[in-house]
Structure formats: structure tokens, C-alpha cells
DRENTORKOL-3810 file (N, C-alpha, C; in nm, 4 decimals):
REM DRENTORKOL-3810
@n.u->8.4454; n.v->6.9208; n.w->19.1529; ca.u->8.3139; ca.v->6.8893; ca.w->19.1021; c.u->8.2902; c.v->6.9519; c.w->18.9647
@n.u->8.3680; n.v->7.0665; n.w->18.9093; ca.u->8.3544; ca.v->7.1117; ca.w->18.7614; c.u->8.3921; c.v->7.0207; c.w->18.6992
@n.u->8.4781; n.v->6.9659; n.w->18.7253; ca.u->8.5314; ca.v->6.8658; ca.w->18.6019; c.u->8.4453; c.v->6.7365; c.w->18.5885
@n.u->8.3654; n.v->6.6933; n.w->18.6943; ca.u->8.2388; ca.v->6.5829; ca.w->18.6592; c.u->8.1646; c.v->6.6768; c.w->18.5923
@n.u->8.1193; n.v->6.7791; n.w->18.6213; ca.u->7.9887; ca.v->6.8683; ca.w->18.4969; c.u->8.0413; c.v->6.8949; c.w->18.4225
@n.u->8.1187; n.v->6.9272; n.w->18.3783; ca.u->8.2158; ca.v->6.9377; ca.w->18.2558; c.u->8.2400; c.v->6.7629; c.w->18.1660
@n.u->8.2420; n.v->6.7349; n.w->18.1902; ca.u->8.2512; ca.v->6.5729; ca.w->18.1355; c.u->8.1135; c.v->6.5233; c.w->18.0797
@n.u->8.0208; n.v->6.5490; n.w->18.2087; ca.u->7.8636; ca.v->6.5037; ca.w->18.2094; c.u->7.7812; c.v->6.5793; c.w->18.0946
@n.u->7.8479; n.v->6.7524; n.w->18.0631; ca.u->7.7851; ca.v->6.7956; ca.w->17.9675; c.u->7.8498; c.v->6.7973; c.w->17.8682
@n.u->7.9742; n.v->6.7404; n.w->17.8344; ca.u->8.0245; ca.v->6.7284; ca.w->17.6867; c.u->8.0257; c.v->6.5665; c.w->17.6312
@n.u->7.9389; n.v->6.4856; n.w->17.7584; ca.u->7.9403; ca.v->6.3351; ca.w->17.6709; c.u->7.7598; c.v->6.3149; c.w->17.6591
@n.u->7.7482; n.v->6.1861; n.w->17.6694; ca.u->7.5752; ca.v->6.1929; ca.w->17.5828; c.u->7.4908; c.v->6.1576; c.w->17.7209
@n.u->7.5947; n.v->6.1816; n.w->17.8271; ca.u->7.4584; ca.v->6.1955; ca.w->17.9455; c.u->7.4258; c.v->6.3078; c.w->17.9516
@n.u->7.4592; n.v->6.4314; n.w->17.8909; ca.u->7.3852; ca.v->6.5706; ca.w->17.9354; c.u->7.2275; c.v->6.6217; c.w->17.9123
@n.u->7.1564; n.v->6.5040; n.w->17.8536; ca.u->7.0175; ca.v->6.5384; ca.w->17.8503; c.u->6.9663; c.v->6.4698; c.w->17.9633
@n.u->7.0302; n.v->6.3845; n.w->17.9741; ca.u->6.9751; ca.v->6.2011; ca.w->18.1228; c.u->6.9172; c.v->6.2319; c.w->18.2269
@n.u->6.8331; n.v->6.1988; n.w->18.2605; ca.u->6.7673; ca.v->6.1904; ca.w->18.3951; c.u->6.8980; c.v->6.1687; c.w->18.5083
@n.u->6.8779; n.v->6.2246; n.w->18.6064; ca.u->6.9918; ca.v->6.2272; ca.w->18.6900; c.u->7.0777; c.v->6.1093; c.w->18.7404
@n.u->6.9218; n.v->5.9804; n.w->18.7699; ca.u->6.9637; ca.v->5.8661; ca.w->18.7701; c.u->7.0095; c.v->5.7916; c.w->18.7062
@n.u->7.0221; n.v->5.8505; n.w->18.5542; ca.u->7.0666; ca.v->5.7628; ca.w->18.4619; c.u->7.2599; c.v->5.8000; c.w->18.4789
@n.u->7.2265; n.v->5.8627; n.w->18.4810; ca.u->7.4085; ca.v->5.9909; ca.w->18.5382; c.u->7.4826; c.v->5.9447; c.w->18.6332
@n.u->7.3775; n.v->5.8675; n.w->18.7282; ca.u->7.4249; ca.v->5.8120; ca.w->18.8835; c.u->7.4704; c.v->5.7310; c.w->18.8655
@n.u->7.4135; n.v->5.6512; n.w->18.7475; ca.u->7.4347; ca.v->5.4808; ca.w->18.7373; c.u->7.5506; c.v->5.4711; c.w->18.6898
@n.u->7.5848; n.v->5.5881; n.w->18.5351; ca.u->7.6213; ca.v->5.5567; ca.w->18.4879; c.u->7.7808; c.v->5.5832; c.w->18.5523
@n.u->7.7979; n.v->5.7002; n.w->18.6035; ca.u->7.8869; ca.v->5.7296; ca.w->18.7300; c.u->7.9643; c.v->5.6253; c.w->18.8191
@n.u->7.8725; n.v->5.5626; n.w->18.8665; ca.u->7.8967; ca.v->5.4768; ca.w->18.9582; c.u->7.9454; c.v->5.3102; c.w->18.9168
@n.u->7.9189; n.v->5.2741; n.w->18.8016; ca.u->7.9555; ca.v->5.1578; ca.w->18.6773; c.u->8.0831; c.v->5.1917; c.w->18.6454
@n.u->8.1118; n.v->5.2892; n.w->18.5929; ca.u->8.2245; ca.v->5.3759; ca.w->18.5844; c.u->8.3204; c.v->5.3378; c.w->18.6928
@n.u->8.2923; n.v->5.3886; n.w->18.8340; ca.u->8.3717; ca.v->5.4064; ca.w->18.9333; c.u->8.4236; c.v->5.2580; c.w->18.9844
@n.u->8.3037; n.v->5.2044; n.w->18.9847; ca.u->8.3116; ca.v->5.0248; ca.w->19.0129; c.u->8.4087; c.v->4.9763; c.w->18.9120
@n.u->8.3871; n.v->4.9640; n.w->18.8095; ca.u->8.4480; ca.v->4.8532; ca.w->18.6975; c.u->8.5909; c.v->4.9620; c.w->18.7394
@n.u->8.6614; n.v->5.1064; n.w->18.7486; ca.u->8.7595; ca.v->5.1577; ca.w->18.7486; c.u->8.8380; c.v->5.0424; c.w->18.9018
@n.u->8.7666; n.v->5.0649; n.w->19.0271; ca.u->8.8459; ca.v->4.9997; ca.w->19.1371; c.u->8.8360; c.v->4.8763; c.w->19.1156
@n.u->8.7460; n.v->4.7961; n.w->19.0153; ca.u->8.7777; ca.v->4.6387; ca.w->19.0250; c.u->8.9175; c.v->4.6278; c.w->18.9775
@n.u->8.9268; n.v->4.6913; n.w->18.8732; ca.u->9.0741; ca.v->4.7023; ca.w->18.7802; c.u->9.1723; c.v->4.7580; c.w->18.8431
@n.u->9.2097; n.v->4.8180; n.w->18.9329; ca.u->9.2993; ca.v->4.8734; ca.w->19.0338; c.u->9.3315; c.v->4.7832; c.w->19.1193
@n.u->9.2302; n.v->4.6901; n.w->19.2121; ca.u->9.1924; ca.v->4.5651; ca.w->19.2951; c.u->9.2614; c.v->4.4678; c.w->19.2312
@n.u->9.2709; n.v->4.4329; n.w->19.0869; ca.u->9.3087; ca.v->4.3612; ca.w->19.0307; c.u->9.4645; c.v->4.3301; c.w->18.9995
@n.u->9.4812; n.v->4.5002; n.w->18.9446; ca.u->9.6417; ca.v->4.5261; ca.w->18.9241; c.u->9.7235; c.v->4.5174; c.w->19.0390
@n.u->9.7064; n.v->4.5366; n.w->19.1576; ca.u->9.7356; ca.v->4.5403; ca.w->19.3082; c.u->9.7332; c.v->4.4138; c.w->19.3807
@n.u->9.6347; n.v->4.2791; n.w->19.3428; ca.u->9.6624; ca.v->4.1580; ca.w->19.4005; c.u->9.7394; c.v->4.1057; c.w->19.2587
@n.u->9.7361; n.v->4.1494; n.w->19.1508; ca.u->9.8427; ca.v->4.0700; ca.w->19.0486; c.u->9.9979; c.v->4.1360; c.w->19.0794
@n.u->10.0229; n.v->4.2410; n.w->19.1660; ca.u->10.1480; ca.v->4.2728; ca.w->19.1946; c.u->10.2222; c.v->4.2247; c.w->19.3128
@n.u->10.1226; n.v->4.2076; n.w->19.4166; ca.u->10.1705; ca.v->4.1579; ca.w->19.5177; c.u->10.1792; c.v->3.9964; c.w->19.5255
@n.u->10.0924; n.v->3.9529; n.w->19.4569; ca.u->10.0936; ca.v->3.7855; ca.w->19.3940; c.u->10.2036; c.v->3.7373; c.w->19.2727
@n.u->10.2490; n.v->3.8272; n.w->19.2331; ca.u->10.3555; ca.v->3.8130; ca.w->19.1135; c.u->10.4486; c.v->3.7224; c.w->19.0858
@n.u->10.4995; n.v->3.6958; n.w->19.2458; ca.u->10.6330; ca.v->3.6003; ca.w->19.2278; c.u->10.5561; c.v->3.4542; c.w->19.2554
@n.u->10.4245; n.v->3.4216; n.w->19.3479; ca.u->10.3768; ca.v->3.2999; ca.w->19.3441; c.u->10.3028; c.v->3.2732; c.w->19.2052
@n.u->10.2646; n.v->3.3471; n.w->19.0822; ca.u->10.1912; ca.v->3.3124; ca.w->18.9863; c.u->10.2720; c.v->3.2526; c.w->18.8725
@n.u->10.1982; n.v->3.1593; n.w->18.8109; ca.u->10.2862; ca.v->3.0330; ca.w->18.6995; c.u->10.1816; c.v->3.0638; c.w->18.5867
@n.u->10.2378; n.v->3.1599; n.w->18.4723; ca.u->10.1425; ca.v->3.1465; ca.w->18.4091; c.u->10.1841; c.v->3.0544; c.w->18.2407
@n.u->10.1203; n.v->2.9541; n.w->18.2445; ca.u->10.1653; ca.v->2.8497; ca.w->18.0765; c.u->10.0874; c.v->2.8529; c.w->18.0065
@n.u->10.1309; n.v->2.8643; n.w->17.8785; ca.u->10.0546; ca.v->2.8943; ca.w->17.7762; c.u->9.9688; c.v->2.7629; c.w->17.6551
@n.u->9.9996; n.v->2.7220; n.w->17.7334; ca.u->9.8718; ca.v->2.5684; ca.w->17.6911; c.u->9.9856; c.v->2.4946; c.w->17.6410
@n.u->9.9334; n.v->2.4251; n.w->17.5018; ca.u->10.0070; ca.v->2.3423; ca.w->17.4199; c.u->10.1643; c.v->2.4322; c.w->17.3753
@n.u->10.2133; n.v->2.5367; n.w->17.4012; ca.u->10.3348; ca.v->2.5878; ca.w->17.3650; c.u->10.4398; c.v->2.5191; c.w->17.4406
@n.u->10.4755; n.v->2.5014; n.w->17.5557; ca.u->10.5491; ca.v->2.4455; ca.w->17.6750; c.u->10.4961; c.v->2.3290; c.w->17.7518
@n.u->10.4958; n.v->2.2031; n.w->17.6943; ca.u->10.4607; ca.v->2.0925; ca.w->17.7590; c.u->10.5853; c.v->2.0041; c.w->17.7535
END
């Protein structure tokens, strides 16, 4: 938990209302596991995906 107060008071939420801290925390944490969620069904999906690059390969 030092290293979230440590973060929280050296970036520009350290004046913020707590909720603003929560949100911003938690936006953070979300958009981090969508991108994890993401990298993880693009790895296990890897060998069924076709990806073409428009007009280059027709």
C-alpha cells in the first residue's frame, strides 16, 4: 500500500478528493485488465486469426 501513496502523492492526484483518486484508480485498473483480457484471447486465438491488410494482398 506505500507504493499506491507514494505514486498518489508524487502525481497530480495528491490534492483530489478521495473520490476523485478512486475513480481515477480504478479507470486505471479497468482499462490495465481489458488490455491483459485482450493480449490473452489474442494468444490463445492466434493460430485461428487471418489478419489482411486491405488493398495490399488481393
Amino acid at each position: 500500500m506505500n507504493v499506491m501513496y507514494q505514486i498518489i502523492e508524487q502525481s497530480s492526484l495528491h490534492g483530489m478528493p478521495v473520490w476523485v483518486k478512486a475513480f481515477a484508480i480504478a479507470l486505471f485498473a479497468f482499462i490495465t485488465l481489458l488490455l491483459i483480457s485482450m493480449l490473452v484471447l489474442l494468444l490463445l486465438n492466434m493460430t485461428s486469426v487471418s489478419v489482411t491488410l486491405g488493398y495490399l494482398y488481393e
